[in-house]
N, C-alpha and C positions, 0 to 999 in steps of 0.2 A: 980654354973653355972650363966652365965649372963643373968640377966633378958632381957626378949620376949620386947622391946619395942619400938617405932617409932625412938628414937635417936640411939638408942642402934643398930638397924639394920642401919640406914642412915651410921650413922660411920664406921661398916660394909662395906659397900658399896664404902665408899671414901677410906677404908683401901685397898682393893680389889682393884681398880680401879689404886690406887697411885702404889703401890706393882707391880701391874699387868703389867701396860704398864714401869714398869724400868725394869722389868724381858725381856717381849720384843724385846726392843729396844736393850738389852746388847743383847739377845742371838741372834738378827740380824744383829748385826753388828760384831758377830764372826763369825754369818753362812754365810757372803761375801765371809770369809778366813774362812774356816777353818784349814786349812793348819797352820796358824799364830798359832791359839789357839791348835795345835798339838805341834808345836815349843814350844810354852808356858810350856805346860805340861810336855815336855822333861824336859824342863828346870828345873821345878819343883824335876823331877822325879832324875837328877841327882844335885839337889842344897840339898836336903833333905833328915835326915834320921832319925830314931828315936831308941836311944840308938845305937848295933849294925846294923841295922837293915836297909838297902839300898833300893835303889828304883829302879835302873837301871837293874835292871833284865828286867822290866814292858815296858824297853825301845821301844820296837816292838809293845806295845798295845797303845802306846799313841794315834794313829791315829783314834783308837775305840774308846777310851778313849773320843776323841776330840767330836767325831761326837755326842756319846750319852752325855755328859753333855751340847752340843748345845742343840740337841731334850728336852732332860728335862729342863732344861730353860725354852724353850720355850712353852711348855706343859703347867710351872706353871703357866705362864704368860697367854695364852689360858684362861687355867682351869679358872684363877684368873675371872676373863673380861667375863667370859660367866656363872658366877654362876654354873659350872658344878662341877659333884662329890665334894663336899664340903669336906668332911672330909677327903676325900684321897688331895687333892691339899692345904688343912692347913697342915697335916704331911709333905708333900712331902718339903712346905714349909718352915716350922721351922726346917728340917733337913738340908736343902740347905743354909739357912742364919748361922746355928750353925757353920758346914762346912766351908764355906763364913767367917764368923766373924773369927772365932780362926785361920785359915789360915792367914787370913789376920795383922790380930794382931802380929801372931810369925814372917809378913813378915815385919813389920812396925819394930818390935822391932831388929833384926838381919839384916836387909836389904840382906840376901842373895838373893833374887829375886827382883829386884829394882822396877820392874813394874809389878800388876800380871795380867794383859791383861782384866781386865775386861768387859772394852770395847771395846774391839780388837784395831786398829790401830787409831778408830775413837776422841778418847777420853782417853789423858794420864791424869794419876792420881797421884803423889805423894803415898808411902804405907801409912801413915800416914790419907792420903785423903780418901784413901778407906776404909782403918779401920772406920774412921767416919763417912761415907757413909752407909755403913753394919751398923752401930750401928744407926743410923735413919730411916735405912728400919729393926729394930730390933722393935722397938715401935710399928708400925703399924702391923707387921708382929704377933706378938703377939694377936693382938686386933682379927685379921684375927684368929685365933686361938682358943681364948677364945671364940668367937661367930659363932664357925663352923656350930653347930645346929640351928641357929636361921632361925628361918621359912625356914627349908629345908623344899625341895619338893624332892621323890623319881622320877625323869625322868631320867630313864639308860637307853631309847632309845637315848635320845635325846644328853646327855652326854656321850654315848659312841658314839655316831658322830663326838662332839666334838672333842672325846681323839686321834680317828683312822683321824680325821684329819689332826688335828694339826701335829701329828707324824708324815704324810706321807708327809704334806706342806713343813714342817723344813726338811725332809732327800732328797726330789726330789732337794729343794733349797740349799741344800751342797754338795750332788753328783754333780751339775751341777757347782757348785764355785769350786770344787775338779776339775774335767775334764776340764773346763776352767779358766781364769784367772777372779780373783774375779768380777763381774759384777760391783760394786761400789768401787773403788780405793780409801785404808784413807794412799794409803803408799806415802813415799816422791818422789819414782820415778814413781809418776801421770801420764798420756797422759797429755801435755801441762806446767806442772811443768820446769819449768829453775831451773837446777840442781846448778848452779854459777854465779856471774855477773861479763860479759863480757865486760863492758862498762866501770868501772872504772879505772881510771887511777893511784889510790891512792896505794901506798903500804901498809905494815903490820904495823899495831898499838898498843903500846904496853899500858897498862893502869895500877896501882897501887894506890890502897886503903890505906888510912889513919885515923888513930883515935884518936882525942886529949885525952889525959892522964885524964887530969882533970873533961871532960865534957862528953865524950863517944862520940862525934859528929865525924862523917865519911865524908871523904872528897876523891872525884876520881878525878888523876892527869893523865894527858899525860905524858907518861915517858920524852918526852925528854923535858918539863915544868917544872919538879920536881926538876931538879937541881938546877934551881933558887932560891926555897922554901929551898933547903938545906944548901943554902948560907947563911942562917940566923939561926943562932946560936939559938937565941931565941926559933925559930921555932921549929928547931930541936929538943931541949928538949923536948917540950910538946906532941910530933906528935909522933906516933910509927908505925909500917908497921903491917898491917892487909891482906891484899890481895892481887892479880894482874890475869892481863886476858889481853888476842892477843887478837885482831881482826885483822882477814886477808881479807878482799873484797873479794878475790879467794877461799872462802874456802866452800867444798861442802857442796850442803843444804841434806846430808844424813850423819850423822854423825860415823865416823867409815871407813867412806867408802877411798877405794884406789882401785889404779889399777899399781900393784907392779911388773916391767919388773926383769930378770934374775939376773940381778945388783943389785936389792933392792932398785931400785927408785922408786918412786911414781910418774909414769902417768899420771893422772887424770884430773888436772888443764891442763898440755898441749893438752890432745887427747879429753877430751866432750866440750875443746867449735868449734869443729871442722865448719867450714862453709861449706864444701861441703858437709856435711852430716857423718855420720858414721855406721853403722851395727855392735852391739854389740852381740854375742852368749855367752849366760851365761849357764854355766856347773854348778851347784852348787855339783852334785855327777859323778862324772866322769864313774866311774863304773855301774851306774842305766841307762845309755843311751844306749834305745833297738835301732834295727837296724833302726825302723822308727824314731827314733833321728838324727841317725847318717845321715840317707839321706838328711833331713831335713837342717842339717850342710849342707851336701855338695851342696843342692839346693842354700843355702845361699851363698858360695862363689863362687859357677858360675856367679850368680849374680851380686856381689859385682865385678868381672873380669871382666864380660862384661859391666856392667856400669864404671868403673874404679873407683868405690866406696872401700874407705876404710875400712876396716871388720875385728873384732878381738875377737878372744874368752877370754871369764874371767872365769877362772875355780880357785878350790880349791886343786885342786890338785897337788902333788908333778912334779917339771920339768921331770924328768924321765918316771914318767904316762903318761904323757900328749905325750911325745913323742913316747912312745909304743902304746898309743891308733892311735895315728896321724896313724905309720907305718901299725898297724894292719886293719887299715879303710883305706886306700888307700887314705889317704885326703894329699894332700901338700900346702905348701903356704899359709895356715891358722897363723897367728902370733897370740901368747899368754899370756896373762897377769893371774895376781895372784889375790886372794882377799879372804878374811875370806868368808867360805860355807854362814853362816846367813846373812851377808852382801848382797850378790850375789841372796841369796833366796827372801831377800826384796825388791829386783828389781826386780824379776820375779820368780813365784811358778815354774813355766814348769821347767823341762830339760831334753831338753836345753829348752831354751828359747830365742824370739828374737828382740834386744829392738833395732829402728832408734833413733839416735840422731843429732841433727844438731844448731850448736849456743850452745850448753848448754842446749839445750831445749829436752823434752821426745817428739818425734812427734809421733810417732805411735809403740805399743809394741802387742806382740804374743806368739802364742806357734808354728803355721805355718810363714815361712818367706814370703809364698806367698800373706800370707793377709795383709802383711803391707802397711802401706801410705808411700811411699818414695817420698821425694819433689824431683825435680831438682833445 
């Protein structure tokens, strides 16, 4: 056991402290969204198996799943920051980083899950990043451990206030990011975020990396620059093709994202930089919208008719549904577009859901269409 001493607890302390508020800050800024860190988990649950052994049975508890390893996060983190229950919040801890670590490891090493949300939306990580992350809160986290005992004090008044707090802080603060749209927005389609630039003039650019032979030195060319370079023999020999990448000026700052009409065209760039504004209704599960969904739609396109505002729904769903739902809800005149469910989710939790756009820009988004900012 580690010796009782002035350094020995100080270090303690800064272990505690350091450990503490990065537990925190992650489980706050998944408890914005929890919604997101439910997604994640799916994710998990259908990217991973061990031997025969699947996950997607679990697929219905991910949403439990979500909320309590928010709560616990953020317990430890509590726990950590307040000195309470010491030796229950050093186990809690070193089971959470083990967890943590070797998840992260077998994600670094297989890239089957490319990002594992640890930060939620606020803070991407590389799995690689993370794994090294985890392994630096491995150090401290230990130390936290070994000097669980060190000048405890028995207060389980005071430390069970603590625990029943903290618990009941983090679930009122995710029930209420559940029922509303996250109070702190880390997604790309922001209030005020310009979804594309509308301003340039420039078309698609196409670019191509090169590597001389002898040196290893890397050289990026404008493709239509390159041809020049080709025209020399010399060159040519030494130089070998390494890479290449578009840049398109037009292309959306949410990556993945379309809005796919009956044809298989992609929408998007023509209809979000719209100037007179737009009204977009995002379906992400066509089938989960109860009837105060469906009014909601149709409040929206009264709206959208008597302002002579453009209005369109983005759903996941197959053309055929969409138009059974249409007949079945007495809705007409509603026009429809396509888009990947998670796509669609990351513009808005609700569904529906109801996002103004005008320029390319996010002006005002909801779960009521009544509450929006609509410019003229």
């Amino acid at each position: 056991m580690v010796k009782d001493t002035k350094l020995n607890y100080a270090l303690n302390v800064i272990c505690r402290w350091a450990v503490g508020l990065v537990f925190l800050f992650s489980s706050f800024v998944k408890g914005v969204d929890p919604m997101g860190t439910t997604f994640k988990v799916q994710e998990y649950m259908t990217a991973w198996s061990i031997g025969g052994l699947t996950f997607e049975w679990a697929l219905p508890l991910a949403g439990v799943l979500s909320v309590a390893l928010i709560c616990a996060e953020f317990l430890v983190g509590v726990l950590l920051i307040f000195n309470a229950y010491r030796r229950l919040s050093a186990w809690l801890l070193v089971l959470m980083m083990l967890f943590f670590t070797v998840t992260t490891f077998m994600d670094a090493l297989t890239n089957k899950v490319t990002d594992c949300g640890c930060f939620g939306d606020a803070v991407k990580l590389t799995n690689w990043q993370t794994f090294w992350k985890n392994i630096a809160l491995d150090v401290p986290t230990v130390w936290i451990f070994l000097t669980r005992d060190l000048r405890r004090k028995r207060r389980f008044e005071r430390d069970g206030v603590v625990f029943i707090t903290a618990i009941a802080l983090m679930l009122v603060f995710e029930m209420y990011n559940i029922k509303h749209e996250p109070v702190i927005d880390f997604r790309p389609w922001k209030i005020g975020n310009k979804m594309m630039d509308t301003d340039s003039t420039e078309g698609m650019k196409s670019y191509v990396t090169y590597r001389n032979t002898s040196t290893g030195e890397t050289e990026e060319f404008e493709s239509a620059l390159l041809m020049e370079k080709m025209q020399d023999a010399q060159w040519a020999e030494q130089w070998e093709w390494e890479s290449s990448r578009v840049v398109d000026p037009r292309e959306i700052a949410a990556p993945g994202f379309s809005m796919m009409d009956l044809e298989g065209e992609d929408r998007a760039t023509d209809l979000l930089p719209a100037e007179d504004g737009m009204l977009i209704v995002t379906v992400h599960h066509l089938q989960d919208v109860d009837k105060k969904g469906v009014g909601e739609v149709k409040r929206a396109l009264r709206m959208a008719e008597e302002s002579g505002m453009r209005i369109v729904m983005l759903t996941s769903a197959l053309p055929e549904e969409v138009q059974a739902w249409l007949y079945e809800n007495q809705i007409d005149g509603l026009d429809y577009l396509f888009a990947d469910a998670t796509a669609i989710e990351t513009m808005m939790r609700g569904n529906p859901g109801f996002m103004y756009v005008k320029d390319a820009t996010v002006v005002d988004k909801g779960r009521k269409v009544g509450s929006l900012r609509i410019e003229n």
